[in-house]
Every structure is written in C-alpha cells, then in structure tokens.
C-alpha positions as CSV (number, residue, x, y, z in Angstrom):
1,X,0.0,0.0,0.0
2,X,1.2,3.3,-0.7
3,X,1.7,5.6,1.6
4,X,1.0,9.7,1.3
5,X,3.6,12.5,2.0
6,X,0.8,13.8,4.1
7,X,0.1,10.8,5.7
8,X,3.8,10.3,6.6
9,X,4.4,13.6,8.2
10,X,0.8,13.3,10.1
11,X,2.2,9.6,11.2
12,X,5.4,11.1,12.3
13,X,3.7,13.8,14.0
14,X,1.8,12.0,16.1
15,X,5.1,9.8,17.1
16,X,6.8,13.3,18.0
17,X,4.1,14.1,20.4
18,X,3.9,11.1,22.2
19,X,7.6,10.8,22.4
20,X,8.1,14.5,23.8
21,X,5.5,14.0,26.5
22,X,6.9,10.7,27.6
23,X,10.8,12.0,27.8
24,X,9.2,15.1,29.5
25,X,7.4,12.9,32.2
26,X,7.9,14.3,35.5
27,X,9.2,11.9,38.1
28,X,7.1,12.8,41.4
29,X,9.4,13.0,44.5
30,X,7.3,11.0,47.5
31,X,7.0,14.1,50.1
32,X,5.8,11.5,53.4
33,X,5.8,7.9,54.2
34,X,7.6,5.4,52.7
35,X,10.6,3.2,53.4
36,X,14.1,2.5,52.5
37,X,15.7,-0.7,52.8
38,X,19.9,-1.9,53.1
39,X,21.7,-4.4,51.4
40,X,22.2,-5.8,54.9
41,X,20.8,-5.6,57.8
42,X,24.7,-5.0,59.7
43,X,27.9,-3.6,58.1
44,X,30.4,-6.1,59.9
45,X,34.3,-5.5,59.5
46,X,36.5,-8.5,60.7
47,X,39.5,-8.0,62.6
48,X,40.6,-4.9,62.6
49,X,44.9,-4.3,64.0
50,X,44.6,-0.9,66.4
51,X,46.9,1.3,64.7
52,X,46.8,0.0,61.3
53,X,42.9,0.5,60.7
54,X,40.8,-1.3,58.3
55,X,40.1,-1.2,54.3
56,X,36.9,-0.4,52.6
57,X,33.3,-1.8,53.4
58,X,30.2,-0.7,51.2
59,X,26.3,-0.9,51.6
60,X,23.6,0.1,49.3
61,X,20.4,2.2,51.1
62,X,17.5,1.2,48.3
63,X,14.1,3.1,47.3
64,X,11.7,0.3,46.3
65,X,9.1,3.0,45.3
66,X,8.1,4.4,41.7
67,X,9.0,7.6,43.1
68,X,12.2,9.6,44.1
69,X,12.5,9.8,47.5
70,X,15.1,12.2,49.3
71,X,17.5,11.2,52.4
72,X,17.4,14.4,54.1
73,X,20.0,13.1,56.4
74,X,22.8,10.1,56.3
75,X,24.7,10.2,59.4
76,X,26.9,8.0,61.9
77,X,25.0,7.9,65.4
78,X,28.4,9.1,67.2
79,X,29.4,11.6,64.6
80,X,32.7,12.9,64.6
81,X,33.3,10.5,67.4
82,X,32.7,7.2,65.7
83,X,35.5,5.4,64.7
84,X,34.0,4.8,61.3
85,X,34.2,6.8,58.2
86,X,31.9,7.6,55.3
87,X,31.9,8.3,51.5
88,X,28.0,8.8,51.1
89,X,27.3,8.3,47.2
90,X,30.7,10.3,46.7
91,X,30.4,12.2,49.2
92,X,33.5,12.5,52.0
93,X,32.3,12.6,55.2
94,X,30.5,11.2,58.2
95,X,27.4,13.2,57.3
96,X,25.4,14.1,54.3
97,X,22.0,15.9,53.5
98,X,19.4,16.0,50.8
99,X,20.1,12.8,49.1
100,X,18.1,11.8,46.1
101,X,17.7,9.0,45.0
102,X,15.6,7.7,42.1
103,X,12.5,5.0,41.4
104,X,13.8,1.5,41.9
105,X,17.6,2.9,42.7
106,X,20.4,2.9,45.2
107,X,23.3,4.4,46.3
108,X,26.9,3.3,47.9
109,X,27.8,4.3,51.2
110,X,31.5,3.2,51.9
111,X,32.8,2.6,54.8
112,X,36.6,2.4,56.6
113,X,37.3,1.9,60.9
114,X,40.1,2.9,63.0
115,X,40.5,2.0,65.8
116,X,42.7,3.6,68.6
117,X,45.5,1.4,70.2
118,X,44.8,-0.3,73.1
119,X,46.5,-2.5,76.0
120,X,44.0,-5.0,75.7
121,X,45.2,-8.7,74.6
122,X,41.8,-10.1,73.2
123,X,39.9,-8.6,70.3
124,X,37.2,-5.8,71.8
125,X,33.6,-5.0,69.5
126,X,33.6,-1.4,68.2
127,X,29.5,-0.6,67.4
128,X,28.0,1.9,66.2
129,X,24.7,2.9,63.3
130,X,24.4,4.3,60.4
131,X,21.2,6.4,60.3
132,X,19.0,7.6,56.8
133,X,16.4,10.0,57.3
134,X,13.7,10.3,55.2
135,X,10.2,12.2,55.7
136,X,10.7,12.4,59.4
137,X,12.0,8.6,59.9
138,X,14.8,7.5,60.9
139,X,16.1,4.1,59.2
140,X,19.4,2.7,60.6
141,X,21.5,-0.1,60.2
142,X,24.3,-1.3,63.0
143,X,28.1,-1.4,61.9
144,X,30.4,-3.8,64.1
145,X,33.9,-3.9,64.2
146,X,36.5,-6.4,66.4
147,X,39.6,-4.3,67.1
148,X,42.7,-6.3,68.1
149,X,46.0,-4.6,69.4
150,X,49.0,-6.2,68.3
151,X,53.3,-5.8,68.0
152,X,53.9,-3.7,64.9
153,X,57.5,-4.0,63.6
154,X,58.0,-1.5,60.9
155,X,61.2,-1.4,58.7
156,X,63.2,-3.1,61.5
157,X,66.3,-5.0,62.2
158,X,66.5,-8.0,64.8
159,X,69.8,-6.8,66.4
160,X,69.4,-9.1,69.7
161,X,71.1,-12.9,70.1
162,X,67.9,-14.0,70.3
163,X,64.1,-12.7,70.2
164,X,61.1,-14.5,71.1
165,X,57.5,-13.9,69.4
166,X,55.3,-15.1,72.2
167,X,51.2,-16.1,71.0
168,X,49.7,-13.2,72.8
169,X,49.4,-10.7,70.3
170,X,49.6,-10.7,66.6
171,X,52.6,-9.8,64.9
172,X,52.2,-7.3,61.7
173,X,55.1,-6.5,59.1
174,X,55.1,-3.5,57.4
175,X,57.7,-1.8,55.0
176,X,57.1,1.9,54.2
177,X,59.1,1.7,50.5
178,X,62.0,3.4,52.2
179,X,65.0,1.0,50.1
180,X,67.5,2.2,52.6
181,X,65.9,0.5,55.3
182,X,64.9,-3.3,55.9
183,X,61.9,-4.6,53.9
184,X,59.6,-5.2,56.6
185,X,61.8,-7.8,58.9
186,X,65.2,-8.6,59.0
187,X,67.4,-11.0,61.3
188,X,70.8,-9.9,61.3
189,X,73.7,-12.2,61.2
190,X,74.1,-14.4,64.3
191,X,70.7,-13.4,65.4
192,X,68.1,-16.2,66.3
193,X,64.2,-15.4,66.1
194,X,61.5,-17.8,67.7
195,X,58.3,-18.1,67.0
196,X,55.9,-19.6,69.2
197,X,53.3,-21.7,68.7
198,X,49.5,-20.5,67.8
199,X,51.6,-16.9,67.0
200,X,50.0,-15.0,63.5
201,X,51.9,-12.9,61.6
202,X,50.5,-10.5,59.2
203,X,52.2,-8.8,56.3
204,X,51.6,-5.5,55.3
205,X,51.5,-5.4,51.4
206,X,55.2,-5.6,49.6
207,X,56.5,-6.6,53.0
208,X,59.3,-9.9,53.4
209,X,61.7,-11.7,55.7
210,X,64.7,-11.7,55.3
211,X,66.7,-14.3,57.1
212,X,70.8,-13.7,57.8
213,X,70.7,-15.3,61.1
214,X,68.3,-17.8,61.8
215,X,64.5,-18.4,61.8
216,X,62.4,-20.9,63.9
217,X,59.3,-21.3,63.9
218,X,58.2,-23.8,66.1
219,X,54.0,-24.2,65.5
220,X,52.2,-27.5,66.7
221,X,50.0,-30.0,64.5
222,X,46.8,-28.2,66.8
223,X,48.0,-24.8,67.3
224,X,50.0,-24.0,63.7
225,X,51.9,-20.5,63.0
226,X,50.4,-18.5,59.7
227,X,51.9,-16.0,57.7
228,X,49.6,-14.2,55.6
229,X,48.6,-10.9,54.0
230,X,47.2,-8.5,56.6
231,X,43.9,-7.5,54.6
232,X,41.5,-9.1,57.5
233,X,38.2,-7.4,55.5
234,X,37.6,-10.6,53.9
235,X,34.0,-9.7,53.4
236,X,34.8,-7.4,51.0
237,X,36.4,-9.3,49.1
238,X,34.3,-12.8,49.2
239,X,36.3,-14.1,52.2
240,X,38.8,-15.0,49.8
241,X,42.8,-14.6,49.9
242,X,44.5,-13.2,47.0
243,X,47.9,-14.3,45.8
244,X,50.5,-11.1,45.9
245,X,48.9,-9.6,48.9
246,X,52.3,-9.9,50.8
247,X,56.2,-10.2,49.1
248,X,57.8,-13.2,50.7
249,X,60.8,-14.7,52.8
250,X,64.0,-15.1,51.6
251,X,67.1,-17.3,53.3
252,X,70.2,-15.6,52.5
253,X,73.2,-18.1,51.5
254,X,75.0,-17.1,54.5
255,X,72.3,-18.7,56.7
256,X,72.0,-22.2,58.0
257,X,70.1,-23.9,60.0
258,X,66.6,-22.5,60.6
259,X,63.7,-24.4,60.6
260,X,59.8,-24.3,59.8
261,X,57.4,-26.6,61.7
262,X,53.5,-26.7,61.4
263,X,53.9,-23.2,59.4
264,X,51.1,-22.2,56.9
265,X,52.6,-19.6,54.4
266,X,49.6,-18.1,52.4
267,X,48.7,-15.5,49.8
268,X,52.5,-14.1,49.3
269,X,55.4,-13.9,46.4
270,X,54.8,-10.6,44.5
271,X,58.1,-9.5,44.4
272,X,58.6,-7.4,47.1
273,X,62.5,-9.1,47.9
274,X,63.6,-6.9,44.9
275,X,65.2,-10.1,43.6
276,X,64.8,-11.6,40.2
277,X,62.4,-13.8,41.1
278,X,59.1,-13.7,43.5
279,X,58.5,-16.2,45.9
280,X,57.0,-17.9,48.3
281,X,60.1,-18.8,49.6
282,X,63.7,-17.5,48.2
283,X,66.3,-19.7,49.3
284,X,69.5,-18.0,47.8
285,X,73.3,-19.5,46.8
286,X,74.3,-21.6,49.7
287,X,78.4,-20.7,50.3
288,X,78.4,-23.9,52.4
289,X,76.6,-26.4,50.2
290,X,76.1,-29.4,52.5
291,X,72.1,-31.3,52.4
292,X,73.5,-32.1,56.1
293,X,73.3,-28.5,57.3
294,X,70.4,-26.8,55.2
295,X,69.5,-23.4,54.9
296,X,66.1,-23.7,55.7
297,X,64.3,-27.2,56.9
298,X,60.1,-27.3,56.5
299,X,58.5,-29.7,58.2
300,X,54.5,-30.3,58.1
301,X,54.2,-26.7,56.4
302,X,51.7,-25.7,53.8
303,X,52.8,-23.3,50.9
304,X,49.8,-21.8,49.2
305,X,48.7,-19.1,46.7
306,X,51.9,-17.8,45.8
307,X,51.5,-14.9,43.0
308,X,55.1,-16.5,41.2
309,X,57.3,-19.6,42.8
310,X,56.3,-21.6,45.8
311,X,59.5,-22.2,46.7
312,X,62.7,-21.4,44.6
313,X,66.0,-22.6,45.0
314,X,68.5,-21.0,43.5
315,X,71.9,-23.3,44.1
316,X,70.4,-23.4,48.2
317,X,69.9,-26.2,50.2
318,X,66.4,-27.2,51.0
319,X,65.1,-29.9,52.9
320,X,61.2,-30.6,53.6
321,X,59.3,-33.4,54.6
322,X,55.6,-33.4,54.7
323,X,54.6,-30.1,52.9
324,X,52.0,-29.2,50.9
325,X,52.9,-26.5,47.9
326,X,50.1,-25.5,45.5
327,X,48.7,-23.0,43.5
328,X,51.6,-21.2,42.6
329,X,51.6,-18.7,39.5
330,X,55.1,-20.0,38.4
331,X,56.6,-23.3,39.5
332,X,55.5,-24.9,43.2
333,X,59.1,-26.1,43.5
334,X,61.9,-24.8,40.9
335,X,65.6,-26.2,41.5
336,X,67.9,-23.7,40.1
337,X,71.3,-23.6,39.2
338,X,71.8,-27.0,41.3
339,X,71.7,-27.3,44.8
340,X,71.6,-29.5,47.7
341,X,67.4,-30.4,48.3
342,X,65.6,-33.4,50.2
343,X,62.2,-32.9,49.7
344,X,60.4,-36.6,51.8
345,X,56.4,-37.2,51.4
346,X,55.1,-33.7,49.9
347,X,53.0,-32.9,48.0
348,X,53.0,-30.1,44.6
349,X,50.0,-29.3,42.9
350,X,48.5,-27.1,40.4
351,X,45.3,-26.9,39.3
352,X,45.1,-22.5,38.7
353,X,42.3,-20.5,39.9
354,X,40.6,-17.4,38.9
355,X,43.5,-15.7,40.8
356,X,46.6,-17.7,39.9
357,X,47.0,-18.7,36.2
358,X,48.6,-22.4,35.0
359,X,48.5,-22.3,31.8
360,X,52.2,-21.6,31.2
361,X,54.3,-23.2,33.8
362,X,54.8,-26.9,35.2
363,X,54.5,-27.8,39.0
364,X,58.4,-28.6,39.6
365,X,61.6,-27.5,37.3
366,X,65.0,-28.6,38.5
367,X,67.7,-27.7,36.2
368,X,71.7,-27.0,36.9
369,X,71.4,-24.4,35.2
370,X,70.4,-20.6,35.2
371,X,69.5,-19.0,31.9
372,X,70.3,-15.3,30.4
373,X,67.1,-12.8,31.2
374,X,67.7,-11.8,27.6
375,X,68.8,-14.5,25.4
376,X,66.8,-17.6,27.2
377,X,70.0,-19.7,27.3
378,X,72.0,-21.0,30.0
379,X,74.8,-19.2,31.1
380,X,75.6,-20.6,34.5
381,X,75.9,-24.2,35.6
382,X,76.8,-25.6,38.9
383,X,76.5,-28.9,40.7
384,X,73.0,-30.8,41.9
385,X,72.4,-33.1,43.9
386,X,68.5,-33.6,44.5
387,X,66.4,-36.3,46.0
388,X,62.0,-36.2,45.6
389,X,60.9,-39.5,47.9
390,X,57.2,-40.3,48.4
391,X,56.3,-37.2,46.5
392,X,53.4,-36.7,44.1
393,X,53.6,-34.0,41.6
394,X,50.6,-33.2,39.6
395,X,48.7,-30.8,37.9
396,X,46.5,-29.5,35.0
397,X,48.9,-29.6,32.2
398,X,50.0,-32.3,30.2
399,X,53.6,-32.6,31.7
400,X,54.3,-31.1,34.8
401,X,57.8,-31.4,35.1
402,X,60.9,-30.0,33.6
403,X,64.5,-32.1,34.1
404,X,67.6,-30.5,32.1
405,X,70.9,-30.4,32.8
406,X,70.9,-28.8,28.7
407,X,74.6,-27.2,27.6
408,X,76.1,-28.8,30.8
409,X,79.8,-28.0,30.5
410,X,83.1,-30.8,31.4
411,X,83.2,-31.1,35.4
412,X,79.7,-30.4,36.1
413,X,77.8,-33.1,38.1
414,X,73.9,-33.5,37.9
415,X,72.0,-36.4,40.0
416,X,68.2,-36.1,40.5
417,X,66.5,-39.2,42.1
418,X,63.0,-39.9,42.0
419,X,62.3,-42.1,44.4
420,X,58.8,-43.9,44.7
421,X,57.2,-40.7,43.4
422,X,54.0,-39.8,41.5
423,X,54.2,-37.6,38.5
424,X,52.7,-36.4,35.9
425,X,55.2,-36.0,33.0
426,X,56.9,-37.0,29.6
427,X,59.3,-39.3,28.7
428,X,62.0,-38.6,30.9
429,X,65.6,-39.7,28.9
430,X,68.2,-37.1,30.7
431,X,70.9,-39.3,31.9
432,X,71.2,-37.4,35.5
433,X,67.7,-38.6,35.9
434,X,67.1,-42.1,38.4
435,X,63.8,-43.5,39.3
436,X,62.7,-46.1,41.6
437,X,59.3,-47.3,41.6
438,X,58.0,-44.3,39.9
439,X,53.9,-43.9,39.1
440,X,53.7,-42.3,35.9
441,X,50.9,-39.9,34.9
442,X,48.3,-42.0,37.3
443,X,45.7,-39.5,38.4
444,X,46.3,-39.0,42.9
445,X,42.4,-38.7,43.0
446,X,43.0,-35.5,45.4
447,X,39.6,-35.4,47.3
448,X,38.9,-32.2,46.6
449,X,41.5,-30.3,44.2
450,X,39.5,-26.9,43.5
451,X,38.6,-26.6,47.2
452,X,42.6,-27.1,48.2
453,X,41.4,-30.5,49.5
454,X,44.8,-32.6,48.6
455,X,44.3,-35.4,50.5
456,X,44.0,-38.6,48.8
457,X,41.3,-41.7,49.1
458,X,42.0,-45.4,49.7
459,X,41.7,-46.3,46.3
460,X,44.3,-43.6,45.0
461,X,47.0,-45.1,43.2
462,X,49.7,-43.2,46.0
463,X,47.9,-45.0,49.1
464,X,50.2,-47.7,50.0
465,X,52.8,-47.2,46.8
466,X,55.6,-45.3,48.7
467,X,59.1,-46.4,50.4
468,X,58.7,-46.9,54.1
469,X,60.0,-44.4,56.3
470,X,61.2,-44.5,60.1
471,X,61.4,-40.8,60.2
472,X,59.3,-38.6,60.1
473,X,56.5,-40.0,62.5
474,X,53.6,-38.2,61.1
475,X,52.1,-36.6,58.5
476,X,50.8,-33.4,57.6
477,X,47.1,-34.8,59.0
478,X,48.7,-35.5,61.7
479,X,48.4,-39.6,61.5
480,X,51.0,-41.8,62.4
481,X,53.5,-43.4,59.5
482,X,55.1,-46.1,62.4
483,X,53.3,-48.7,62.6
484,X,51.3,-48.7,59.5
485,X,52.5,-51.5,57.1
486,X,52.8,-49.4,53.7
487,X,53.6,-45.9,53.4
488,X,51.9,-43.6,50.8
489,X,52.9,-41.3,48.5
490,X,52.2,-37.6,49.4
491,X,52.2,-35.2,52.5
492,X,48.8,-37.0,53.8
C-alpha cells in the first residue's frame, strides 16, 4: 500500500508528540511515608589491627518506590566520634543531606574503621549505626567492628642474640618503600628469632623476611603458625585470599640452620625481595653447600597461593618433609642452578584459579642451570644433587615437570633421584635422571582439588605405593607413618 507524503508527516507527528511528553514525564518525589531498605541488615568488618585500621566496606540504602525519594540526612550515630568513616554516594564525610535517590535505585555508602590502640590482649567490639532520614524517619542499620591490638615491627632490624615472638598478640610486618631501610623484617647475622606456637603474623603489602641469622618457627600439628597478607576485610572481598597480597621470605646463603614446623605460608610472592624472582620462599646460593646442614628445613608446612614460585631454589639447600605446595603462578618447587634439596612425602600441585594462572608453567623444574634474562640460554651451571621421595607432583597440564641439565659443560655433576614418586610427566631420557618405583601420569584422585582438599582416598594409586619411612612419625594430617604396614605417596 502506498503511503502519502501527508500521511507520513501526520504519522510522524503524532510519534513526535507522544515521544516529547513521555521523555518530559515528570518523576514525582514521594513528600511522606515510605521506606528505604539496606543491602544488609549489619555492616560487619572483621578483625581490625589498632593502629593499622581497616580497608573499605560498602552498603547500598535502596528506594523500592516508583518515586524519588530524598534522604534528608545520612549520618553516623556518634558523629565525629565514631571510629567509622563515610563516603556517602561520593560524598566524603560522616554526614550528608538532601540525598536523592531515584525510582527502583540505590546508592553506595563506603565505609573504613580505625581503631585507637589499646592494651588489651583479646579482640574488643567497636558498634556503632548508620542512620537515613527520610520524611521524618529514621532508618538505621548497625556497623560492628572487632579491634585487636598487636606488636607492629615496621622497617626493623633484629639486632638481639635472640628474640622471642610469644602467642599473645599478633605480629604485623610492614615496609614503608623506604630502600634504605629493611623490607619489613630482617634477622641480622648471628641473630636467632623464635616463633611460638598459635603466633599469626601478618604482612603489610610488599613486605618480606629476610633471614641472615636464623629463623624458627616452632608451630604444633593443633595450634599451627600462619603468615599471611594482613587485609582481614575478607568480606569485602568474598572471604577469599589473594595471591601477591604480601612479598615473601628469603634465606640468605650465608644462613644455616633454621627451621619451619607446622607453618602455613599463604597469599604471598609478589616480588617485594627486589630479587629476580618472586617467591613464596627464596632460598639464595648456599656458600656452604652441605644437604646435612640446610639453609632452611620445612617440616609439616603448607605453601599456598603464591603470586610466582612456591619455593625457589636458587643453588640453596632445602630440605622438607611433609609439605603441601600448590597454587603457585610459576613453579611450586623450581631447583635452580643446582643445589643441595631433600624434599620426603610432599606434595605439589597445580590446578590454577581465577586468581593464579597455570596455563604456562609446570608444577616442579629442577635444572643445573640458570639461563640469560635476555637470550633464554643457560649461562651458569653448577653442581645438583637432588632427592624427591614419596612425592606426588601433579597438575592440570600435560607434563608437569621440567628435568635439564641442557649445555652442561666438562666437570659439572647433575643427580636427580626420584624415588617412589607420583608424577605427571613425559618421557623422561636425561641421563642425571634415576627412578625407583616411579607412578607415571596415574591420576592422585586428590579429594577435593579446587577446594585445596589434597588429600587422597584409599583407592588412590599413591595409598600404600611409597618407600617406608622410620622418620618422620607423622604426617601433615597429623596420623601416624610407624606402625602402618605401607607408606603412601604424598604429604597425607
């Protein structure tokens, strides 16, 4: 049908008008009664370190009505007192007026606490309310926060023969960025630090360790020591850790002898040791070079959610029975430039995560060599000597394991023995490479992978399949190796 110019411009006419008076539709304002409502019914902060103060909490205030209603007032109850903070819809401050808000909408109110320092041991409750006013009612909502004092050791320098971190209060790290000073902790030469069971230490951000003397940490199967980032508003974030939230520890090769025990290291290695590589844990060239006198000795620890390595070895000397490393952005275990390393009944595995990517790296690399930055090749070699018993290594990937001793040069020894391990891997044909009882590429049926659930059923193909041990006694469950009439393979 054909349609007349007239026709069209009486069509489109009509169109016009109808459009104009809908976009020109005044949105009424509701003047009295009416309700708003909170995306929950209490703004809770966890722990909060006196001193340190807290990070950012948010809540929405929504209108549920077809019309615009207007906050006349946002407010804390206590004011200039409270020890909470506001940004109301962008606004800085702990109070706010005439706030609109339209049909069917919200707005953000974020929150922060501080909290003054205290003598007190035990965490103590902070309250207080948030209060909307609108038409002549007052709508509020509680915010709670538990303050807990604790020991602050900022850019410092153990000095003392020995120190002693009792369990009493928590410990928290913190470097300011200030290079001329220590990166959070440091224990001098000839210095001794002890850590108590039960004791938490929390890391501020790019803080370390860093060990010259001696670190022991001496946590108990029931009352273990954790080192982890320090941002305690988990419900922010989805009560979820993030890898990077804290640098790492590093072992200098001047140091011997200290020792990990029931130690959970969590949610670390973003490079904060201004070394070439981020860690977990940095174990640097040992000048002594004996498996007899380690740098660093782990025993039942757990290594998790490193941002890079779990642990990296670069020509140290490790030894660590019972551990757990996993999800680790670069290698859980990487044996660099040879070494001296004993790792007995652990366990490495990576899956990735939404947070922590393996898609490029393999669980465990131990070469005797360390390659050029630049050119990728191998410019320094040195002498390894490394022994993986009862130890499954698994993963995502196809292979996840890398063995090279490539470009090796005359006088340079290499032995790697894999002693009634589990792995997932290749064909293995480097020479410096022994096995004994090996399970190749046999799934460990981990319980519960994605959930960090690395223990292993009955039916596994590591229950029963590894070398019997007299030492150690238990594993990182706690359960007892003596007595039981096959060992498996694994930290549980």
């Amino acid at each position: 049908m054909k349609i007349s110019r007239i026709h069209f411009i009486l069509v489109a006419g009509v169109v016009a008008v109808i459009t104009a008076s809908v976009s020109c539709r005044k949105i009424n304002t509701l003047t009295s009664g009416g309700i708003i409502t909170f995306s929950t019914d209490t703004l809770k902060f966890d722990t909060v370190f006196t001193k340190a103060g807290s990070f950012t909490n948010q809540i929405l205030i929504y209108n549920p009505q077809n019309e615009a209603v207007v906050l006349s007032s946002v407010v804390m109850q206590n004011g200039a007192a409270s020890y909470f903070h506001l940004n109301i819809d962008g606004l800085t401050g702990n109070s706010a007026t005439n706030i609109k808000i339209a049909p069917h909408d919200s707005i953000y109110v974020f929150a922060t606490v501080n909290i003054d320092p205290t003598s007190a041991t035990s965490p103590f409750l902070i309250t207080d309310a948030l209060i909307a006013t609108m038409n002549g009612k007052a709508f509020p909502v509680p915010f709670t926060a538990f303050g807990q004092n604790a020991h602050y050791i900022i850019d410092s320098a153990l000095t003392s023969p020995n120190t002693t971190w009792d369990n009493k209060l928590p410990y928290v790290i913190i470097w300011t960025g200030d290079t001329s000073k220590p990166r959070g902790l440091q224990i001098n030469p000839n210095c001794t630090l002890t850590i108590q069971h039960g004791c938490r230490i929390y890391m501020h951000q790019t803080a370390n360790i860093a060990v010259f003397g001696q670190l022991v940490a001496s946590g108990t199967q029931s009352d273990s020591i954790i080192f982890q980032g320090d941002r305690l508003d988990r419900a922010y974030f989805g009560y979820i850790g993030y890898p990077g939230e804290w640098g790492g520890m590093y072992f200098d090769g001047s140091s011997h002898g200290s020792t990990m025990t029931n130690t959970i290291i969590k949610n670390c290695g973003n490079g904060a040791l201004g070394l070439a590589a981020a860690a977990a844990i940095y174990v640097a060239y040992d000048t002594l070079g004996s498996i007899t006198n380690p740098q660093v000795t782990l025993n039942n620890c757990t290594i998790e959610n490193s941002y890079a390595y779990g642990i990296y070895s670069y020509h140290g000397t490790v030894a660590a029975t019972n551990c757990n490393i996993n999800t680790t952005g670069q290698q859980a275990l990487a044996i660099l430039l040879g070494g001296n390393d004993l790792f007995t009944n652990c366990t490495f595995a990576n899956y990735g995560t939404a947070n922590v990517s393996h898609a490029a790296a393999g669980t465990v690399a131990i070469l005797d060599y360390y390659w050029d930055g630049v050119t990728g090749d191998p410019v320094y070699f040195a002498n390894l000597n490394a022994v993986l018993r009862n130890c499954i290594v698994y993963g995502s990937l196809d292979s996840e394991v890398v063995f090279d001793t490539s470009g090796s040069p005359a006088g340079t020894t290499a032995n790697l023995l894999l002693d009634h391990c589990l792995l997932k891997m290749g064909s293995v044909r480097e020479p410096f490479v022994s096995r004994d009882s090996c399970i190749i590429n046999q799934d460990p049926l981990f319980k519960n992978s994605a959930n960090g659930d690395f223990t292993i059923p009955a039916n596994s193909p590591a229950a029963g399949a590894g070398t019997n041990l007299l030492s150690p006694s238990n594993n990182l469950a706690g359960n007892s190796w003596v007595g039981n009439p096959k060992t498996d393979i694994g930290c549980y």
